[in-house]
C-alpha positions as CSV (number, residue, x, y, z in Angstrom):
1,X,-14.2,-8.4,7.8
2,X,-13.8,-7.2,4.3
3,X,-10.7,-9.2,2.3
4,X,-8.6,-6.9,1.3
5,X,-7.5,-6.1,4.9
6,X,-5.1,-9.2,5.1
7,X,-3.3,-8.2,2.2
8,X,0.3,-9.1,2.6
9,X,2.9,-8.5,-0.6
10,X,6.3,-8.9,-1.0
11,X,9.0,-8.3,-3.9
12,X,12.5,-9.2,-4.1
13,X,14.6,-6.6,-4.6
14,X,18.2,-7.4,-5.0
15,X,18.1,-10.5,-3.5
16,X,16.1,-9.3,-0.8
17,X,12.6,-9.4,0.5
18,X,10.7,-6.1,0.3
19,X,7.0,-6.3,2.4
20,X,3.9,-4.4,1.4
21,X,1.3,-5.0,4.2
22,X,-2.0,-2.8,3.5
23,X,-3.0,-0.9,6.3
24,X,-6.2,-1.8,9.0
25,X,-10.1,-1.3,7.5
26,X,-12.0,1.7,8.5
27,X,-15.1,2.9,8.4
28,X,-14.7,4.2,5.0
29,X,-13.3,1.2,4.1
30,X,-16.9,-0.7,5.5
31,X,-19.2,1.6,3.4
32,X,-16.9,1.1,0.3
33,X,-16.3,4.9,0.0
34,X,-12.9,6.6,-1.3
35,X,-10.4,8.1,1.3
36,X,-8.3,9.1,-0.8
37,X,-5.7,11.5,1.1
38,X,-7.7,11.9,3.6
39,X,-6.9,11.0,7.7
40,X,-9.5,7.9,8.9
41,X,-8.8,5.9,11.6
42,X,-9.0,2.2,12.4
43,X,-11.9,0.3,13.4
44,X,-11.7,-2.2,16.6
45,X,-11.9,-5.1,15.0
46,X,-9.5,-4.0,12.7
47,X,-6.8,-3.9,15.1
48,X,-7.2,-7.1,16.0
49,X,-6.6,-8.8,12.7
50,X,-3.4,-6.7,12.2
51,X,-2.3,-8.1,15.5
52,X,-3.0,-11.6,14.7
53,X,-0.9,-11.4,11.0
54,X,1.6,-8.9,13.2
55,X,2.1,-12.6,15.2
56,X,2.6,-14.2,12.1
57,X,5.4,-11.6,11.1
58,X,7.2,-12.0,13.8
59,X,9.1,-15.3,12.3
60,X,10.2,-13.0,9.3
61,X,13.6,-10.7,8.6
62,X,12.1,-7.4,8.6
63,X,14.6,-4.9,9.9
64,X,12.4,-1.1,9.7
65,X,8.6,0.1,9.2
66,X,7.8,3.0,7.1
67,X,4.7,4.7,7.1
68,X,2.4,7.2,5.6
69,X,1.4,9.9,7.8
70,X,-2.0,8.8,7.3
71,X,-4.4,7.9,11.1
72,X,-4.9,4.5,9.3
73,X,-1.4,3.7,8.2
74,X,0.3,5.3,11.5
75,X,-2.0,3.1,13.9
76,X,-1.5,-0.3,11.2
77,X,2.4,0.8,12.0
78,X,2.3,1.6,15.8
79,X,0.4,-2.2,16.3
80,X,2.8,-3.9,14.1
81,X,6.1,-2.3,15.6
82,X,5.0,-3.1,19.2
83,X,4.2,-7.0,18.3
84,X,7.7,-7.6,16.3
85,X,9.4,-5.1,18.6
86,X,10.9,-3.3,15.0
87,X,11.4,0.3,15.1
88,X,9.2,2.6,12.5
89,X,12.0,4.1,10.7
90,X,10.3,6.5,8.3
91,X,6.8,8.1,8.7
92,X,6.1,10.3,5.5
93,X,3.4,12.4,3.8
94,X,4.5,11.0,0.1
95,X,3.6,7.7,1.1
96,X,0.1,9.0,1.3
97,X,-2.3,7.6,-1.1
98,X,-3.4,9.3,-4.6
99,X,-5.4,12.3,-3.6
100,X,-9.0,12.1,-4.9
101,X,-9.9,15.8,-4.0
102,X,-13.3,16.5,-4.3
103,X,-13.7,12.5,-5.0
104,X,-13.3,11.6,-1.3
105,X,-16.1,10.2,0.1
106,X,-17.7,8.9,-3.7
107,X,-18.3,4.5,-4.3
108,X,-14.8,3.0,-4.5
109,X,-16.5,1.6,-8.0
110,X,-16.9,4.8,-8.8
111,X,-13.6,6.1,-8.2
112,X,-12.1,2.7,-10.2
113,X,-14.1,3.8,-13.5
114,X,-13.0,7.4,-13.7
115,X,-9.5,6.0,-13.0
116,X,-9.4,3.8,-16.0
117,X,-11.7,5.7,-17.9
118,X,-10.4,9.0,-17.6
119,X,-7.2,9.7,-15.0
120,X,-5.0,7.0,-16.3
121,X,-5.8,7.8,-19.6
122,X,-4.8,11.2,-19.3
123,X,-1.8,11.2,-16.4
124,X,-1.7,15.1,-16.2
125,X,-5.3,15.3,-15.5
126,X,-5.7,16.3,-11.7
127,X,-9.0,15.1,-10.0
128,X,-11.0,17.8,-8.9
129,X,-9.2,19.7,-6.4
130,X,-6.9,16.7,-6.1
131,X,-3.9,15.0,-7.9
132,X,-3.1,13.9,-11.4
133,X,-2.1,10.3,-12.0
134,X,1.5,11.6,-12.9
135,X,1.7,13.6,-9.6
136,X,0.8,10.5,-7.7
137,X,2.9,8.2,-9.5
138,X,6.2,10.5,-9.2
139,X,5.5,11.3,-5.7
140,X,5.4,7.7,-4.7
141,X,8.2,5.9,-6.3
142,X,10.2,8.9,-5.1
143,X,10.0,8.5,-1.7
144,X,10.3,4.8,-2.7
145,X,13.2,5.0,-4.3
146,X,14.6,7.2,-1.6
147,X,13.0,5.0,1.2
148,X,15.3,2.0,-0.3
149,X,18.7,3.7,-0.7
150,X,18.3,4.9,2.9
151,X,17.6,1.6,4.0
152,X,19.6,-0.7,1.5
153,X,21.0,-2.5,4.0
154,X,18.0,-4.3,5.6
155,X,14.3,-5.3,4.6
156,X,11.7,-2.9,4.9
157,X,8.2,-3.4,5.3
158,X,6.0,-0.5,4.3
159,X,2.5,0.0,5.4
160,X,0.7,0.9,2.5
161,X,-2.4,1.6,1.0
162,X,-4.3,0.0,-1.3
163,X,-3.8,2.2,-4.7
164,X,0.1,2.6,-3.1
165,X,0.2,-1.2,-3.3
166,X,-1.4,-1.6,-6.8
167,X,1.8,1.3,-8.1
168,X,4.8,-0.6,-6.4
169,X,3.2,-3.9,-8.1
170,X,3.1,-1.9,-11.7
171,X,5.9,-0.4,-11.0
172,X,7.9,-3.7,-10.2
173,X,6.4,-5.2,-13.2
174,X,7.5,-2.4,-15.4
175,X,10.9,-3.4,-14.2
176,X,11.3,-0.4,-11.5
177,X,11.3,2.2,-14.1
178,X,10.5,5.2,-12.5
179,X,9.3,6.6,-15.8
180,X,6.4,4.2,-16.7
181,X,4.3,1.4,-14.7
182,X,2.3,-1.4,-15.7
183,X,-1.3,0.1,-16.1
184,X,-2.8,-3.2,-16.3
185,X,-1.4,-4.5,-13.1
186,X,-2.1,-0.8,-11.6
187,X,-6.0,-1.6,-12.4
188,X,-5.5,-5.3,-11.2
189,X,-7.2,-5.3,-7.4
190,X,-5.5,-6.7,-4.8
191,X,-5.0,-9.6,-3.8
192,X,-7.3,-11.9,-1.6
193,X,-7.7,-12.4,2.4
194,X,-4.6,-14.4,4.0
195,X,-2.7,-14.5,0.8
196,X,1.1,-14.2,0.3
197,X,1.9,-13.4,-3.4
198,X,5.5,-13.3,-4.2
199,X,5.8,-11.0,-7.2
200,X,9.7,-11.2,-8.2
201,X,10.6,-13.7,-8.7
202,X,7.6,-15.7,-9.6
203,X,6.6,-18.4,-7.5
204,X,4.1,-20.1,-6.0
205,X,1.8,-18.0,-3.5
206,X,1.6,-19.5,0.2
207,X,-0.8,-18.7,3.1
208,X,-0.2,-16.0,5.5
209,X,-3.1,-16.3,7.8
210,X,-5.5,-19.0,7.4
């Protein structure tokens, strides 16, 4: 099982945990291809390890799921809501991740190096037939931002994906300024299997499943 697929994030957000849980691995995900924006689902043993750190969650104060629309993130939702018996609150298409266009399918590697070498560089780019970095970016912390004043009065974990993740980290680091992220946490990947990293405030990172 690949590491990224017990990615577990949090912030704190006004005194207040926000959780970023990265959805289940596909097959996509296997072969270390792009998805992009496009609708894969789970594999078996996938679901399993997002039951096993759903168990885990079940001794924390999350309130509300929210969810792309996305196969992958919708299942990764459905699993966790029936094991912590939480409702899924929101389900939308701009929590989808950055649309690669004509890029699905291509190395993850690849994808990476025409990111920082080209995309990132120039935000108003769009991928061919797909999004620009700006449209991506503004798109997200939208529904973010909306996501949060709808639900300011309890913690929210979203189900994200991966590039989703690596934008609410940038963003947080950039002190939540809708207008700019950190592009150097943007191109930071994430974090390891099992781990717990606590991004605001700083402290020290704790195991989530062994």
């Amino acid at each position: 099982m690949a590491a990224l697929y017990k990615t577990m994030s949090i912030f704190t957000i006004k005194n207040k945990p926000l959780y970023i849980l990265r959805h289940g691995e596909t097959w996509y995900d296997l072969k270390g291809k792009a998805q992009g924006s496009k609708p894969f689902p789970l594999t078996i043993e996938s679901r399993q390890v997002i039951r096993d750190i759903a168990q885990e969650l079940k001794n924390e104060p999350i309130d509300v799921i929210v969810t792309s629309n996305l196969t992958r993130a919708a299942q990764t939702a459905k699993i966790v809501s029936d094991i912590i018996n939480k409702p899924i609150g929101v389900c939308d298409y701009r929590l989808i991740p950055w649309d690669y266009g004509d890029y699905v399918g291509k190395d993850e590697d690849f994808i990476s190096q025409q990111q920082k070498d080209v995309y990132i560089p120039n935000p108003d780019e769009p991928m061919p037939d797909g999004e620009s970095f700006n449209e991506f970016k503004d798109r997200l912390i939208d529904a973010i931002e909306g996501i949060l004043a709808q639900y300011s009065d309890r913690n929210v974990l979203f189900i994200s994906h991966s590039c989703n993740e690596r934008l609410m980290r940038a963003w947080n680091k950039a002190g939540r300024d809708r207008r700019s992220v950190d592009i150097d946490e943007f191109n930071t990947p994430t974090i390891g299997a099992g781990e717990w990293e606590v991004l605001k405030p700083v402290a020290k990172a704790t195991r989530l499943i062994p």
